[in-house]
DSSP file (Angstrom, degrees, kcal/mol; ACC not computed):
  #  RESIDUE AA STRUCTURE BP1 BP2  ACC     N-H-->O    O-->H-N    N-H-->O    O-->H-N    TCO  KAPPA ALPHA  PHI   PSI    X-CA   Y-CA   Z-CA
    1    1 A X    >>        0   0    0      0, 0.0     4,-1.8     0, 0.0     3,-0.9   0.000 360.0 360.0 360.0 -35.9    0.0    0.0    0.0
    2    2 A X  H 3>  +     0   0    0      1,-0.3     4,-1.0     2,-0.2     5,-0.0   0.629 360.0  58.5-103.0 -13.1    2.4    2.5    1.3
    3    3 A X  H 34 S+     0   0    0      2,-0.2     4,-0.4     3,-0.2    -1,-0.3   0.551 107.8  48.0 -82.2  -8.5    4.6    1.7   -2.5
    4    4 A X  H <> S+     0   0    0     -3,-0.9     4,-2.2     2,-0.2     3,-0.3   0.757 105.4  56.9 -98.7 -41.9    1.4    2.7   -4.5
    5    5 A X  H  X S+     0   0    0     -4,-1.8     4,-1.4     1,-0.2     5,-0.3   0.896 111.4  41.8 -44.2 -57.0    1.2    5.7   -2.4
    6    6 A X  H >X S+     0   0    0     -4,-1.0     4,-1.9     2,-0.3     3,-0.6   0.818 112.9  55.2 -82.9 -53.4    4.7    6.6   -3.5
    7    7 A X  H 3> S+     0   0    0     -4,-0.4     4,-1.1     1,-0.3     5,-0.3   0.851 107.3  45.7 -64.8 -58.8    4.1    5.7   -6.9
    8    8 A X  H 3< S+     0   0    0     -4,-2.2    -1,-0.3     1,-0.2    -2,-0.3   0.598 109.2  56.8 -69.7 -17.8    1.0    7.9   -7.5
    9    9 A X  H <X S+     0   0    0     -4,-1.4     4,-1.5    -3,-0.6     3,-0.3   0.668 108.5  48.3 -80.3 -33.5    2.9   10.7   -5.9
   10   10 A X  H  X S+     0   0    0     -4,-1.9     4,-1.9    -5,-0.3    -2,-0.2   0.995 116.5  41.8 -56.4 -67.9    5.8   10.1   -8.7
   11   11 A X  H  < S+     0   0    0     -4,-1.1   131,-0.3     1,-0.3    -1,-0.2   0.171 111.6  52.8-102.7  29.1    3.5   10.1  -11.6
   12   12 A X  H  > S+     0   0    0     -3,-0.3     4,-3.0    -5,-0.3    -1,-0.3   0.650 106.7  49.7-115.8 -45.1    1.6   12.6  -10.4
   13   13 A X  H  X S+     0   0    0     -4,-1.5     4,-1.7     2,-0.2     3,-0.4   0.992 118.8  49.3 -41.0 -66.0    5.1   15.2   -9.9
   14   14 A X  H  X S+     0   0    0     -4,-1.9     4,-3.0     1,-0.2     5,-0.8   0.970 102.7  55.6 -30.3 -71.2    5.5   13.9  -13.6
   15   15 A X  H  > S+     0   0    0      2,-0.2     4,-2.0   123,-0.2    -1,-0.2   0.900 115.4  38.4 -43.8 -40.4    2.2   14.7  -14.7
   16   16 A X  H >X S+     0   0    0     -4,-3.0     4,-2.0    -3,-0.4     3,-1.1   0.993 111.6  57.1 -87.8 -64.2    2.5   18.4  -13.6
   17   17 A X  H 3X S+     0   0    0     -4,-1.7     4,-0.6     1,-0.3    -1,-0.2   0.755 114.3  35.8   3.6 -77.4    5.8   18.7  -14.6
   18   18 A X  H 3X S+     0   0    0     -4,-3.0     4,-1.9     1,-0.2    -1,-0.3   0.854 112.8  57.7 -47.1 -38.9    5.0   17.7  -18.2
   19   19 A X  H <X S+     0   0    0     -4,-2.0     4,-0.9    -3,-1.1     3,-0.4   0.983 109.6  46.4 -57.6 -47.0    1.8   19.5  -18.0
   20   20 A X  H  < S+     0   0    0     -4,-2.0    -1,-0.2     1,-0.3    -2,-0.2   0.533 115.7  45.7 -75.3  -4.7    4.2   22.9  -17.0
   21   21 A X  H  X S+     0   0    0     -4,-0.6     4,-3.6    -5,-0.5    -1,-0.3   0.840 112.2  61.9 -87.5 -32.2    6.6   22.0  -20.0
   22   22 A X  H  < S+     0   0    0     -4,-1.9    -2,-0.2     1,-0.4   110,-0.2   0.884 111.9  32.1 -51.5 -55.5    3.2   21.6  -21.9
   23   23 A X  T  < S+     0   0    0     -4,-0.9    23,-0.5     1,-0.3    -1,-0.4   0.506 116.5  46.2-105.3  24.4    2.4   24.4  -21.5
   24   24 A X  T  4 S+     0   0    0     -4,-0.2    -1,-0.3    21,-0.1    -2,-0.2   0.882 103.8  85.4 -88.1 -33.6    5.4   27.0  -21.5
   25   25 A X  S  < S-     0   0    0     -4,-3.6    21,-0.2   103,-0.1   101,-0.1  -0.276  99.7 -88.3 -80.7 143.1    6.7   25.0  -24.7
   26   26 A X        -     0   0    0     -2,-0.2   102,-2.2    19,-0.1    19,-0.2  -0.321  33.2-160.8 -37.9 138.2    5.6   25.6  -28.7
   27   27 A X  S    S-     0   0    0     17,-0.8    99,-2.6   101,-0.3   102,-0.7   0.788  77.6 -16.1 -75.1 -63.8    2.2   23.2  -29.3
   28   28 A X  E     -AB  44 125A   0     16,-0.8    16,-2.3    97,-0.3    -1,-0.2  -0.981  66.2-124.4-164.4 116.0    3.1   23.6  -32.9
   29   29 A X  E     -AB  43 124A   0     95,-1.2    95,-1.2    -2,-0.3     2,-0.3  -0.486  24.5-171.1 -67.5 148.1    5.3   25.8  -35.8
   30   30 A X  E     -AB  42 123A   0     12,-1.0    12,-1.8    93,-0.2     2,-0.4  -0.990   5.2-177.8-125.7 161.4    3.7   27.2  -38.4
   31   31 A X  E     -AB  41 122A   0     91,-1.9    91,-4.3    -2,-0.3     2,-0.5  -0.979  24.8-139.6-149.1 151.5    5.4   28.9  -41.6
   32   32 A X  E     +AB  40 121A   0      8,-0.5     7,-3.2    -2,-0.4     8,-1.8  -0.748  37.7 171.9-102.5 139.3    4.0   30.5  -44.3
   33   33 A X  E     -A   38   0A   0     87,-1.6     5,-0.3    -2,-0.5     2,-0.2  -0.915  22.3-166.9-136.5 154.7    6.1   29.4  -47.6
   34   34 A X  S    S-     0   0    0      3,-2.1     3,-0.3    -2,-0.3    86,-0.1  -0.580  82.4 -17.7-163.7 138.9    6.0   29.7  -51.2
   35   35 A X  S    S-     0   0    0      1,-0.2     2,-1.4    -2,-0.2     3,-0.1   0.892 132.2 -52.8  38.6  71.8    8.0   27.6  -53.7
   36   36 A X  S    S+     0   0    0      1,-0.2    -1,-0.2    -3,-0.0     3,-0.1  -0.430 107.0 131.8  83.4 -73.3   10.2   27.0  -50.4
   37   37 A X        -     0   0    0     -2,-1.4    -3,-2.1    -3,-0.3     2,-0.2   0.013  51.7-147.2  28.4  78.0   10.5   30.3  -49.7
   38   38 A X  E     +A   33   0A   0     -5,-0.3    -5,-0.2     1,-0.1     3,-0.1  -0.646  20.6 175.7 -89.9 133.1    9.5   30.7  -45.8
   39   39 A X  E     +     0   0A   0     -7,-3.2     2,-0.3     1,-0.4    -6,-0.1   0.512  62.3   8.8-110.5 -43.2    8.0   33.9  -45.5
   40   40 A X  E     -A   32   0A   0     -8,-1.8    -8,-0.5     2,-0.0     2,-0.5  -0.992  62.1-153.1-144.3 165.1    7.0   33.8  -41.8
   41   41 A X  E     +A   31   0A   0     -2,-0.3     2,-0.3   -10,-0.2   -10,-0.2  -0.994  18.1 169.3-132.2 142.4    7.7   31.4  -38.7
   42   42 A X  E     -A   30   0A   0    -12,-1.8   -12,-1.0    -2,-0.5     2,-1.0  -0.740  20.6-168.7-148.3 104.8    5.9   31.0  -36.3
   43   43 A X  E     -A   29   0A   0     -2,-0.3     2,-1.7   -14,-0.2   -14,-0.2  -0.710  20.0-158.8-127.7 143.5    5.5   28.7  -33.2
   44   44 A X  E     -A   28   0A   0    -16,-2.3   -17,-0.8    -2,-1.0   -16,-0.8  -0.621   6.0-164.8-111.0 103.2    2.4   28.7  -31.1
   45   45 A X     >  -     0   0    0     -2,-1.7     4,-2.0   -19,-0.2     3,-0.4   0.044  46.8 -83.8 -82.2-156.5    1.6   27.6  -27.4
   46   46 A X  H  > S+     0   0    0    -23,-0.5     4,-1.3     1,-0.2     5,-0.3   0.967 127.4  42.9 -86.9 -34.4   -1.2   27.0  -25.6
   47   47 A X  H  > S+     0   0    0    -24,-0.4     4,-0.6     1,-0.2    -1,-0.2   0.691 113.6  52.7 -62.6 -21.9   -2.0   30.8  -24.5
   48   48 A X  H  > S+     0   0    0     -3,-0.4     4,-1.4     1,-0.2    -1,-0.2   0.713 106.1  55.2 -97.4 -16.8   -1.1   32.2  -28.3
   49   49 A X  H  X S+     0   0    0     -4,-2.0     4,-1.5     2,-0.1    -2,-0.2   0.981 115.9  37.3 -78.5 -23.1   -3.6   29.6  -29.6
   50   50 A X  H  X S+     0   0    0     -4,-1.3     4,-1.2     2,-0.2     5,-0.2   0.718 114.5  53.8 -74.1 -24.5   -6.3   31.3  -27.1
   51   51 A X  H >X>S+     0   0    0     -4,-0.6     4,-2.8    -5,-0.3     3,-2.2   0.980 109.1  54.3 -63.8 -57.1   -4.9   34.6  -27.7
   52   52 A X  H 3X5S+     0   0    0     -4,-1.4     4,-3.0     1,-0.3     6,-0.2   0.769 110.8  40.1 -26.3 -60.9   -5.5   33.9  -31.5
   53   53 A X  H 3<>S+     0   0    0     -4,-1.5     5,-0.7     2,-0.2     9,-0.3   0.553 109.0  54.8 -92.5   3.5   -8.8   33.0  -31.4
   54   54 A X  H X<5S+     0   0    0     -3,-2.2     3,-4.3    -4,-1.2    -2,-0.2   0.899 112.4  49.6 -81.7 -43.4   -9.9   35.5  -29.2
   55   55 A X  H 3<5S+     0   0    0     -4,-2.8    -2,-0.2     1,-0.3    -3,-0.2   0.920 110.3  47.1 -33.0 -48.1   -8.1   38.1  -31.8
   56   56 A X  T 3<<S-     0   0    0     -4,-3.0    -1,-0.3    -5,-0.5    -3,-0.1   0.463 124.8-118.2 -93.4  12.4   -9.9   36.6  -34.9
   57   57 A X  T < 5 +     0   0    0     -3,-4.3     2,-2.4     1,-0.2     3,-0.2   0.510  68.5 143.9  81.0  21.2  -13.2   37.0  -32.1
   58   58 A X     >< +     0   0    0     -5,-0.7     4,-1.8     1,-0.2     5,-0.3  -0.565  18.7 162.9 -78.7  79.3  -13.7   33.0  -32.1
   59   59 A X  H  >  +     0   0    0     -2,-2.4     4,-2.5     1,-0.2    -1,-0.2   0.881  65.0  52.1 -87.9 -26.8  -14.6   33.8  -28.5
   60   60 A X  H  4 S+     0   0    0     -3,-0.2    -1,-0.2     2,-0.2     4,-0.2   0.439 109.0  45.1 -60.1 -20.3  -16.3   30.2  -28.2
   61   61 A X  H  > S+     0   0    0     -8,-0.3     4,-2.1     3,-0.1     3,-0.4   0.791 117.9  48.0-104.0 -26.6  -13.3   28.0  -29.6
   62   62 A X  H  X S+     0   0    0     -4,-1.8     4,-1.0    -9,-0.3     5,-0.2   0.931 112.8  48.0 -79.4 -44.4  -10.6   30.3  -27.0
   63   63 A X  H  < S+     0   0    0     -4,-2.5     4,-0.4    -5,-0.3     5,-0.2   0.776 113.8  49.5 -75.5  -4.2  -13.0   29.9  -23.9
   64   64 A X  H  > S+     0   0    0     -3,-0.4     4,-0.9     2,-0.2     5,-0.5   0.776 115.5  41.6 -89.4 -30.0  -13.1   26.1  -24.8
   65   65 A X  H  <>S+     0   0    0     -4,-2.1     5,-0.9     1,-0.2     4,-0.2   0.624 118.3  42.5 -82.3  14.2   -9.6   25.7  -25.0
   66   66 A X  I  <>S+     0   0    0     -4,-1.0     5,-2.0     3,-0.2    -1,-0.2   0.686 118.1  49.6-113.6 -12.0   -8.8   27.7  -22.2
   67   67 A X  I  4>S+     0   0    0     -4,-0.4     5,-2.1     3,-0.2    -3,-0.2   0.900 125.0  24.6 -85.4 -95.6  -11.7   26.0  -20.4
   68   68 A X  I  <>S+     0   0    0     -4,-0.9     5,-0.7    -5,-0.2    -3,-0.2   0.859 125.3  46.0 -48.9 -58.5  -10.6   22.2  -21.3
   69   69 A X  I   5S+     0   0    0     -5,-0.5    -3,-0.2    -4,-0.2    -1,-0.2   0.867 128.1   7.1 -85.7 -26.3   -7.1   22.5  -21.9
   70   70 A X  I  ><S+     0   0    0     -5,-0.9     4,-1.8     3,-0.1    -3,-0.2   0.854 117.4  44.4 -87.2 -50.0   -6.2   24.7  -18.6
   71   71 A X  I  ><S+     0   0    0     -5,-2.0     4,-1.2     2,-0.1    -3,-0.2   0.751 112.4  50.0 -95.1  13.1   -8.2   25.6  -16.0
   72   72 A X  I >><S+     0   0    0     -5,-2.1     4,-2.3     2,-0.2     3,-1.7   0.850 116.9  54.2 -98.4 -63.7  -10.1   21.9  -15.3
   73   73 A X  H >><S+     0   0    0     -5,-0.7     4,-1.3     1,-0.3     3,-0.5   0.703 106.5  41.2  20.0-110.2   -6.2   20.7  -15.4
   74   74 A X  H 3X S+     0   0    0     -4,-1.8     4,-1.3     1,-0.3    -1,-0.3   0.567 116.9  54.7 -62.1 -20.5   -4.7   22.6  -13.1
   75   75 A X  H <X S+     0   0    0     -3,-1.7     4,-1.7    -4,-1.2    -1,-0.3   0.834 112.8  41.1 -41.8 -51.7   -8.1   22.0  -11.0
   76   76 A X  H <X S+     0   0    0     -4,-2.3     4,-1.4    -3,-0.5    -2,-0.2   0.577 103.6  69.9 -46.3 -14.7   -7.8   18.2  -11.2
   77   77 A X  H >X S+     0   0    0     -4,-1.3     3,-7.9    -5,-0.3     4,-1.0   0.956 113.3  32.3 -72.1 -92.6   -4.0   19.1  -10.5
   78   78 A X  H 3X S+     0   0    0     -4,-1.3     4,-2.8     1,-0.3     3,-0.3   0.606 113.2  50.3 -11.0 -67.3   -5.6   20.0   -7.0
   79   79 A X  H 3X S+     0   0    0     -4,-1.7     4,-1.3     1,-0.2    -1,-0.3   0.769 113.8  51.2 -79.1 -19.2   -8.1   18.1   -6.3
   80   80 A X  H <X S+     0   0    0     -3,-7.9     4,-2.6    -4,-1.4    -1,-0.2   0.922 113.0  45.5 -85.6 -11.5   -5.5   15.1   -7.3
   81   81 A X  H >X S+     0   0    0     -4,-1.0     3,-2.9    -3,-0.3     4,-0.9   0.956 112.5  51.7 -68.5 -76.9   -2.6   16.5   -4.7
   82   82 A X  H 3X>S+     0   0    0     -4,-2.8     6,-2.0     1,-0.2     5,-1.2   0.782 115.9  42.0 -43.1 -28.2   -5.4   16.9   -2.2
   83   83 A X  H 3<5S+     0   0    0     -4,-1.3    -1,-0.2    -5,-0.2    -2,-0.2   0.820 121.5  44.0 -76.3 -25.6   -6.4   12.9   -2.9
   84   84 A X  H <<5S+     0   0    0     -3,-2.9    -3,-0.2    -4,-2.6    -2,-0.2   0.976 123.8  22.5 -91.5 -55.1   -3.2   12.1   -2.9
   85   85 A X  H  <5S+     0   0    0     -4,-0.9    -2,-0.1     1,-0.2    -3,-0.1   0.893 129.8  36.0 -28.9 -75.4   -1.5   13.6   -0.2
   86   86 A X  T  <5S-     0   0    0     -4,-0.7    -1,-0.2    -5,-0.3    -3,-0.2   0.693  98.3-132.1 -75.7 -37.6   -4.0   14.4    2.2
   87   87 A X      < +     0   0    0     -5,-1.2     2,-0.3    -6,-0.3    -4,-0.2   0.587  65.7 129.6  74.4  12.8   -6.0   11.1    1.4
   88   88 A X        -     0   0    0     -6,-2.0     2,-0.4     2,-0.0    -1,-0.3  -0.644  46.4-152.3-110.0 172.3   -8.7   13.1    1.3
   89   89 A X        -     0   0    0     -2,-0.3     2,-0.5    -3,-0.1     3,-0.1  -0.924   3.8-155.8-122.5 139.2  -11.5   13.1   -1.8
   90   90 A X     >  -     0   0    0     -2,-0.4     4,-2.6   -11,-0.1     3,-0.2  -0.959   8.3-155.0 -99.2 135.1  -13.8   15.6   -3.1
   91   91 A X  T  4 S+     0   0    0     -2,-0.5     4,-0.5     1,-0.3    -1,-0.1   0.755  89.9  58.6 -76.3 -28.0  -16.8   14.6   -4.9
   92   92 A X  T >4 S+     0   0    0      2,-0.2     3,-0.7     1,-0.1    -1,-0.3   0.891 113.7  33.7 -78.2 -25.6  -17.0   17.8   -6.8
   93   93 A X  G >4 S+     0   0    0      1,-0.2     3,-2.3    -3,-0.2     2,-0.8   0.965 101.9  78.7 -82.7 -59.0  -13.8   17.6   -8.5
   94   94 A X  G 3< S+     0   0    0     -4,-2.6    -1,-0.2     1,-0.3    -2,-0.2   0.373  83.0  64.0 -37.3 -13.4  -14.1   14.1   -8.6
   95   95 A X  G <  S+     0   0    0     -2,-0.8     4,-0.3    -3,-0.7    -1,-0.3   0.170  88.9  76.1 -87.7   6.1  -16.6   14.4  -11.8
   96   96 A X    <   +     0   0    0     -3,-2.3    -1,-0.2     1,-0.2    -2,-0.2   0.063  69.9  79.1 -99.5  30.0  -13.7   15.9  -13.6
   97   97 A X  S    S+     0   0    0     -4,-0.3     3,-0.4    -3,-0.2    -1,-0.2   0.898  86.1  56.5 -80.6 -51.4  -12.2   12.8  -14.0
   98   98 A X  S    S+     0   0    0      1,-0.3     2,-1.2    -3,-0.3    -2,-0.1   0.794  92.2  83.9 -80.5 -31.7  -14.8   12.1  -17.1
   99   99 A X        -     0   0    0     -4,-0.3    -1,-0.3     4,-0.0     5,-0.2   0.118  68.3-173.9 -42.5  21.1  -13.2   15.4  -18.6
  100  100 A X        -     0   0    0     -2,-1.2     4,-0.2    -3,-0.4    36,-0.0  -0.170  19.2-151.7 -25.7 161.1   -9.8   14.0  -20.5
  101  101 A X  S  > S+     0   0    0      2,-0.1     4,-2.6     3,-0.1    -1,-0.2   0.420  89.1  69.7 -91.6 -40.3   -7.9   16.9  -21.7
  102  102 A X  H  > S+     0   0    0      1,-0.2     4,-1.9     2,-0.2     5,-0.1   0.880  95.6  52.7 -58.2 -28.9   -6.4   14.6  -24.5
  103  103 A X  H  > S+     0   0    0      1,-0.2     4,-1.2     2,-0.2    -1,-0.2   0.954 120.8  29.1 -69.9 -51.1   -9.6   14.4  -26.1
  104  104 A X  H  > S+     0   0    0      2,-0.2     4,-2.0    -4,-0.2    -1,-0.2   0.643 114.6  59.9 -90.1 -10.2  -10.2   18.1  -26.3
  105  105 A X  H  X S+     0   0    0     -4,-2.6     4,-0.5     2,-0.2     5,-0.3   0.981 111.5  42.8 -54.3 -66.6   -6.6   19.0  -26.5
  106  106 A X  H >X S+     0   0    0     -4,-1.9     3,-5.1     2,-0.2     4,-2.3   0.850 115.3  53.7 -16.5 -93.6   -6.7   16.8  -29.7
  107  107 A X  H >X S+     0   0    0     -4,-1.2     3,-2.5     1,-0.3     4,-1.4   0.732 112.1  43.3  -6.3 -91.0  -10.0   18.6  -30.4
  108  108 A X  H 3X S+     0   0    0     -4,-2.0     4,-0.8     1,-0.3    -1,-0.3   0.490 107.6  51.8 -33.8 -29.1   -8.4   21.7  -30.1
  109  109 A X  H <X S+     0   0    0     -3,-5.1     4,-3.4    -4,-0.5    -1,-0.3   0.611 110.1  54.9 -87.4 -13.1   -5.2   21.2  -32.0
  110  110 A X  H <X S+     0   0    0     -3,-2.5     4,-0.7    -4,-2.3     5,-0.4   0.886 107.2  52.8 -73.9 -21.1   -7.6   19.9  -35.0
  111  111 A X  H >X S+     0   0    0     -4,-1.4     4,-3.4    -5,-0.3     3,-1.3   0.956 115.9  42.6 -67.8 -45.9   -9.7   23.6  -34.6
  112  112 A X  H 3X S+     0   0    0     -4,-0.8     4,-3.2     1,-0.3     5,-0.2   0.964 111.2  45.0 -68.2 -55.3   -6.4   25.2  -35.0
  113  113 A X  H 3< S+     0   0    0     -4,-3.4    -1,-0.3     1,-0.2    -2,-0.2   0.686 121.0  49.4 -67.3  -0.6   -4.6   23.4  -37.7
  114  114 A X  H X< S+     0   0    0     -3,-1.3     3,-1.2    -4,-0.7    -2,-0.2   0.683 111.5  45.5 -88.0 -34.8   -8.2   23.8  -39.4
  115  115 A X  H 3< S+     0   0    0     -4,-3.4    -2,-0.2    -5,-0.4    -3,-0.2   0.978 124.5  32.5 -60.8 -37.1   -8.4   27.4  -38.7
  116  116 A X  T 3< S+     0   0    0     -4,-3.2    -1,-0.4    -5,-0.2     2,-0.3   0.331  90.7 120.1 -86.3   7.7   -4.5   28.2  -40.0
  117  117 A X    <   +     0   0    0     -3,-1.2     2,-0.4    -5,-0.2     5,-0.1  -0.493  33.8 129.2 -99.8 124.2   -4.7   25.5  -42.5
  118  118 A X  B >  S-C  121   0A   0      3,-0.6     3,-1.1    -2,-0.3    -2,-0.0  -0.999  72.7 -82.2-161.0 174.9   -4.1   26.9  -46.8
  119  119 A X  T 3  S+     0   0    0     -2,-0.4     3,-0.0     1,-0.2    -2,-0.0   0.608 126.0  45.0 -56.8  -5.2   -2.3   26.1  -49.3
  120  120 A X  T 3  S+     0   0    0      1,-0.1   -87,-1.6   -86,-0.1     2,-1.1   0.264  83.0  88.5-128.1  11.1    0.3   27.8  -48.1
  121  121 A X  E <   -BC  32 118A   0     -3,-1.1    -3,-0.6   -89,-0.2     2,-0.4  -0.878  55.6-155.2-113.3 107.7    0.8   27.3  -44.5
  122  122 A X  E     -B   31   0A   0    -91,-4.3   -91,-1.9    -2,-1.1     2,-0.4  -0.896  21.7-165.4-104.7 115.3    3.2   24.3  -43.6
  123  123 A X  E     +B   30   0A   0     -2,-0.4     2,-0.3   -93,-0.2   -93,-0.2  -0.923  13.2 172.0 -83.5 115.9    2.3   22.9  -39.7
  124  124 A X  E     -B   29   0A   0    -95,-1.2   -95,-1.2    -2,-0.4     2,-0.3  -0.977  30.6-113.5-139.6-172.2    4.0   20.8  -37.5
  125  125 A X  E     -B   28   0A   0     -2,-0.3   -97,-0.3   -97,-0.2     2,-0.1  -0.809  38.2-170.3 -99.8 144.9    3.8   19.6  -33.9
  126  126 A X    >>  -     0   0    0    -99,-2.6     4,-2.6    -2,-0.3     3,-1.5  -0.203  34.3 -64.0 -99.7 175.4    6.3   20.6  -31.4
  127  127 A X  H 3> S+     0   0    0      1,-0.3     4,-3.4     2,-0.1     5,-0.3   0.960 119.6  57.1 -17.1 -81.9    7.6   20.1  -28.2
  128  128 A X  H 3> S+     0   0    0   -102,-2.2     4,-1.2     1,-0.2    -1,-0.3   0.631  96.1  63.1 -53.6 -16.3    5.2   21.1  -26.2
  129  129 A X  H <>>S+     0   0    0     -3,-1.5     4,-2.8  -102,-0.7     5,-0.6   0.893 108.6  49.9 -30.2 -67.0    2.3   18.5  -27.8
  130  130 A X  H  X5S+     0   0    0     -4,-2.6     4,-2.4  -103,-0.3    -2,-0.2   0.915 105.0  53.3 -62.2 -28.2    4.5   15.8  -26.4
  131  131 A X  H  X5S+     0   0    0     -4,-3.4     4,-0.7     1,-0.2  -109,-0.3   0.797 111.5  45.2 -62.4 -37.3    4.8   17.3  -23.3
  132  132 A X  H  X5S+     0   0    0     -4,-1.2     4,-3.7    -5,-0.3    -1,-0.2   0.700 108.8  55.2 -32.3 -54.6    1.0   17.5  -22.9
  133  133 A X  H  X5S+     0   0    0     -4,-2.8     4,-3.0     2,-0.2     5,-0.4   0.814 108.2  50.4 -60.3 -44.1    0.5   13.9  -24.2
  134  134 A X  H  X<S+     0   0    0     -4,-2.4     4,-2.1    -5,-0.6    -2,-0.2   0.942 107.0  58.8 -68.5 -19.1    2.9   12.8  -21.3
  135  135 A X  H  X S+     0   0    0     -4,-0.7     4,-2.0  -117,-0.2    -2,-0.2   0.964 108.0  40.5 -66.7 -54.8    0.8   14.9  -18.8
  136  136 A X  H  X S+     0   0    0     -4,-3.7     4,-1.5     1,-0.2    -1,-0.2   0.749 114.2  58.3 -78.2   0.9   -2.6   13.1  -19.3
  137  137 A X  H  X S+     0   0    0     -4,-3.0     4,-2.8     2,-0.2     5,-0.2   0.854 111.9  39.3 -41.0 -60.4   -0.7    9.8  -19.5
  138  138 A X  H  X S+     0   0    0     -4,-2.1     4,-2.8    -5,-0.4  -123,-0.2   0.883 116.3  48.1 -55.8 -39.7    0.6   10.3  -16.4
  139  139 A X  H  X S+     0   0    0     -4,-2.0     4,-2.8     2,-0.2    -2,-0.2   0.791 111.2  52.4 -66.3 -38.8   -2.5   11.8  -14.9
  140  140 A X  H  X S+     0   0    0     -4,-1.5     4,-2.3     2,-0.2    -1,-0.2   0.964 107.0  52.2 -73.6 -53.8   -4.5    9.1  -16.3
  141  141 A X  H  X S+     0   0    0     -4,-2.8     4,-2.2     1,-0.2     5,-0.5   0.967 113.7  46.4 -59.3 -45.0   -2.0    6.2  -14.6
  142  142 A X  H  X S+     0   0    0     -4,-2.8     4,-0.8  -131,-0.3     3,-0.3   0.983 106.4  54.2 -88.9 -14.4   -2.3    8.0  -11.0
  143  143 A X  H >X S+     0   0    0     -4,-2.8     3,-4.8     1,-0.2     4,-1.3   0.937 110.5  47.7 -43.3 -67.8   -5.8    8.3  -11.1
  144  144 A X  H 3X S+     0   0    0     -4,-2.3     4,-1.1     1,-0.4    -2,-0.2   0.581 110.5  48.9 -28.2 -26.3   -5.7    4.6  -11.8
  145  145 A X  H 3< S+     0   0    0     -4,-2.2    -1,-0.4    -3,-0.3     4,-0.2   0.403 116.5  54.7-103.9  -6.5   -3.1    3.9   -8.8
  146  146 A X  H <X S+     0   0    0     -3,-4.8     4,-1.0    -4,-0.8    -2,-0.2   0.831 113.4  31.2 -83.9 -40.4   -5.8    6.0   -7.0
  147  147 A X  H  X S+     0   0    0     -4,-1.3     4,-1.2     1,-0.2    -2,-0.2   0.832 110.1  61.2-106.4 -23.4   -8.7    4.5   -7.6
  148  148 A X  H  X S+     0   0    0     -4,-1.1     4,-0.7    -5,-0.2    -1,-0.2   0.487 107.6  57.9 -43.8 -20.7   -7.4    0.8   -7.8
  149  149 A X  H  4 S+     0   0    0     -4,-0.2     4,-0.4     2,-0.2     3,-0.3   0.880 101.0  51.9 -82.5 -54.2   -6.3    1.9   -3.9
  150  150 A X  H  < S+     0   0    0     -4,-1.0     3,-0.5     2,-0.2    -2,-0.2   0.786 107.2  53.2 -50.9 -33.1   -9.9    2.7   -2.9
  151  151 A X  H  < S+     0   0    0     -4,-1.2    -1,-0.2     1,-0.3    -2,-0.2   0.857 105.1  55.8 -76.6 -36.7  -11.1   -0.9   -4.2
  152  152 A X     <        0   0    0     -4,-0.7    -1,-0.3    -3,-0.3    -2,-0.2   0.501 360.0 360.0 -70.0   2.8   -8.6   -2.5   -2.1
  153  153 A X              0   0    0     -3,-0.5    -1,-0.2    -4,-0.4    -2,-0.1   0.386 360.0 360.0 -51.9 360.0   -9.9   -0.8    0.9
């Protein structure tokens, strides 16, 4: 018991850790090219893809990523340090379990590469993607060492 406590307190340092690379590091470059020719560069993280779409007044796709991919995060962040630590649980956070951030991250990086996407606009994914990926991986594995504890009870 007291080595799954330890455990879920590793992958849980990880998960925020990755999450905080996620989200200080580039999502994703773009450059604008023609015949080869790079014209601009550009690499965008998770706060210039919500600055973006509040700028271009897509005020509904910036408050869903800023919604989905930050602040229920860093609120499960909480509520899992409090679960983990403390050993204690809250039932309101606890329904933000059913929330993944990879599915609407995903979501979110398809709005963007649709919304920058032309014939002339070359994308690819950066750092900070992977760093993301490795955050709900992680997150997902200590729930799991979390709630797999509660069934042995």
């Amino acid at each position: 018991m007291k080595s799954r406590k330890i455990i879920s307190i590793i992958t849980l340092a990880l998960s925020i850790l990755f999450f905080a690379m996620g989200v200080y590091f580039p999502l994703l470059s773009t450059k604008q090219q023609v015949l080869g020719v790079v014209l601009k560069y550009r690499e965008v993280n998770l706060f210039d893809s919500i600055i973006l779409f509040f700028g271009d007044r897509e005020y509904l796709l910036a408050g869903i990523i800023l919604i989905f991919t930050f602040l229920f995060p860093v609120l499960k962040y909480i509520e899992l340090i409090i679960r983990t630590v403390l050993n204690k649980t809250n039932n309101v956070l606890q329904h933000l379990d059913k929330w993944n951030m990879l599915d609407v991250f995903l979501v979110a990086l398809l709005l963007l590469n649709f919304k920058m996407n032309s014939s002339i606009i070359v994308m690819q994914l950066m750092a900070g993607t992977t760093f993301i990926a490795l955050a709900v991986i992680f997150r997902i594995l200590t729930i799991s060492l979390l709630t797999n504890k509660s069934i042995e009870k």
